[in-house]
N, C-alpha and C positions, 0 to 999 in steps of 0.2 A: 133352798136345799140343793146341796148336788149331788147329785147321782150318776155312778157308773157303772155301765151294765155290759157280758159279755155278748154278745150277739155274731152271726155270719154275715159276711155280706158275700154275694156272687155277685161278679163280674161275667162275661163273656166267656170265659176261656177258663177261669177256676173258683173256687170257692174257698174262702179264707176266716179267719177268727179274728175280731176286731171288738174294741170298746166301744160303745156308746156315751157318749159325755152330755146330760141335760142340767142344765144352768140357769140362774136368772141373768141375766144381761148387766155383765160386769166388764168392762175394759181390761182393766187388769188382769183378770182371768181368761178372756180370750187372747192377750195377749203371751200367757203363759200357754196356752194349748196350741198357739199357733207353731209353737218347737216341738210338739208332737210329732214323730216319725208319723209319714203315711195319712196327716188329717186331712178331714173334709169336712167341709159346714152345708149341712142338707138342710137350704131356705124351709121347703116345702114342712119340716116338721121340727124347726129351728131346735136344730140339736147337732152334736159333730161325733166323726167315728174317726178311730185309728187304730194302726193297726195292732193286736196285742203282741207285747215284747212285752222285756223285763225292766226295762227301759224306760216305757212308756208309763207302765205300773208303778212302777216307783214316784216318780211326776206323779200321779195322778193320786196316789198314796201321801204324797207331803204339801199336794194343794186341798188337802181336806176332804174329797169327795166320799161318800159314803158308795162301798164296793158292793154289788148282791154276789150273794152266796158260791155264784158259781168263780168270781173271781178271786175270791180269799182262799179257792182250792189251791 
């Protein structure tokens, strides 16, 4: 299953609105999220964030992921 969630992440200095991307462990599909403006792959709870744009959602729209609620707003 994939699932993309909206969530915050805070940095240092501000606080911003970013997607959540969890996956099963596909090459191909990492390699499609790695042109994601703005990703990161956080080992710790193996899943990647970037940042939301219109941009990114579209990608993330035509690689199949299933969006929660707050992102279809």
């Amino acid at each position: 299953m994939k699932i993309a969630e909206k969530v915050k992440i805070k940095t240092r200095n501000k606080e911003y609105k970013a997607i959540k991307l969890t996956f099963r462990f596909d090459w191909d599909l990492i390699e499609k999220v790695k042109t994601l403006e703005n990703r990161k792959y956080h080992p710790d709870g193996k899943y990647w964030t970037c940042i939301l744009n219109s941009q990114n959602l579209e990608k993330i729209k035509k690689w199949g992921f299933e969006l929660d609620e707050n992102l279809q707003n």
